[in-house]
N, C-alpha and C positions, 0 to 999 in steps of 0.2 A: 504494500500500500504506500502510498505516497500523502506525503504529508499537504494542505490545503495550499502552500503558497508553491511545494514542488509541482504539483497537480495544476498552478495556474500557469506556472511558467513552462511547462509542457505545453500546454493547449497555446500560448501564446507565440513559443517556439512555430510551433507548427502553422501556425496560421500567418505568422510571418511569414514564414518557407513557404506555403502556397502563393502567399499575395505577391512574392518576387518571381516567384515563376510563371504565375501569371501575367504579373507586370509586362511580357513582352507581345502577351495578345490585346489587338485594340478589341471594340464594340464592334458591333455592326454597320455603327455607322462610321467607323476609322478611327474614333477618339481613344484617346489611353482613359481606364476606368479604374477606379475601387473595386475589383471583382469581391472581394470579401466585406464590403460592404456597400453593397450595390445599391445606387440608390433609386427607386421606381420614379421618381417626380409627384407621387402620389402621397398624400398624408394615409399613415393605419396602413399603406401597403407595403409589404417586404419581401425579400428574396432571402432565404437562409440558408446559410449551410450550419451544421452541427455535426459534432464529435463528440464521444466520450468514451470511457473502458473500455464498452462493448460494442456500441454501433455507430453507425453516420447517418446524417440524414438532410435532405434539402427539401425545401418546402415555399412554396407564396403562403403567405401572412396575411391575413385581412383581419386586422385588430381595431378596428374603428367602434370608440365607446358608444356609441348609438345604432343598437342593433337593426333597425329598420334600413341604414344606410349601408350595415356590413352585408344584411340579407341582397340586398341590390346590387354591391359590387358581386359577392358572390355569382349573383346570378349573371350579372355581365361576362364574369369568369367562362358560366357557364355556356356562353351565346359561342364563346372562344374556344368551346372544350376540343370538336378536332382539330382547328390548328395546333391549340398548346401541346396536342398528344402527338400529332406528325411532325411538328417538329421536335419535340424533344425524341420522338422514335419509339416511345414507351406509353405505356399508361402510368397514370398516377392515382394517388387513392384522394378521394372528395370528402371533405370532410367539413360538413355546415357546422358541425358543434363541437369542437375543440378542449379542452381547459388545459391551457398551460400550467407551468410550474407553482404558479402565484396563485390558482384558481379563477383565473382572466377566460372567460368565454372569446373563443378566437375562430377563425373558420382558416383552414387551412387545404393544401389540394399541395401532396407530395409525394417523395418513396422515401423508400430506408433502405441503407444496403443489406442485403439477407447473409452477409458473413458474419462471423464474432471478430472483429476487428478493434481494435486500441490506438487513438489519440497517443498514449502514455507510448506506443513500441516505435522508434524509431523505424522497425522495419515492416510497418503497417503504413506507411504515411504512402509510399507510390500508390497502393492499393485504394486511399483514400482517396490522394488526388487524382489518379482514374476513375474515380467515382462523381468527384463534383465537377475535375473540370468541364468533360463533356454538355453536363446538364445546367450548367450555370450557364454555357456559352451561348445553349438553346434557349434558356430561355432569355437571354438578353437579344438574341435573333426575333423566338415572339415577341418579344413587349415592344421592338424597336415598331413592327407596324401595328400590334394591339393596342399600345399607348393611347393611340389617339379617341380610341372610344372609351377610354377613365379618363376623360379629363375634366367630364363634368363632375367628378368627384375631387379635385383639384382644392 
């Protein structure tokens, strides 16, 4: 086991290590980006990726505190649902009722890797980043022309 502040500097190791390697892919649209903390241009929406002991995971975020406005964007999501799945080349799991860590009702639409994989192993980390790169790339390939129909959530 690793002690809470080795355990952050692990994770934080690594997410550096990705964001450099990333660093030398642009967007979609040619610009150099934050892949590890992508930004949507959207309030309440997010691009994630996560790590821990066991699994990874990437996900959109619809955290917007007014659930009548999250059920909306959701469904906007859903207007998008073959593109977001042809391009990223997979399905994802849809999920209107979430609860995060904190007990935050969140709606989310994502995968998880199906290995037992560790943040903590150095030699888990290719394994990782072949997991998110691909799919973070796709979805900034979506949102580059899905954007424009959340804007009126802006």
């Amino acid at each position: 086991m690793y002690s809470k502040e080795e355990a952050k500097k692990l994770k934080e190791q690594f997410w550096t290590s990705f964001g450099r390697f990333m660093s030398l892919v642009p967007n979609e649209d040619g610009l150099k980006i934050n892949w590890v903390n992508y930004k949507t241009g959207i309030k309440h929406l997010y691009f994630r990726m996560e790590a821990d002991h066991k699994t990874a995971k990437i996900y959109v975020a619809i955290s917007h505190p007014d659930e009548g406005i999250r059920e909306l964007m959701f469904t906007q999501f859903k207007e998008y649902k073959n593109v977001l799945h042809a391009e990223l080349g997979e399905e994802w799991i849809w999920s209107e009722n979430h609860y995060d860590e904190y007990g935050k009702n969140t709606t989310r639409i994502g995968i998880e890797l199906d290995k037992n994989v560790s943040v903590f192993k150095a030699e888990d980390w290719p394994t990782l980043i072949n997991f998110f790169k691909p799919r973070i790339i796709a979805l900034d390939q979506f949102w580059s022309n899905a954007k424009y129909g959340f804007e009126l959530f802006k």
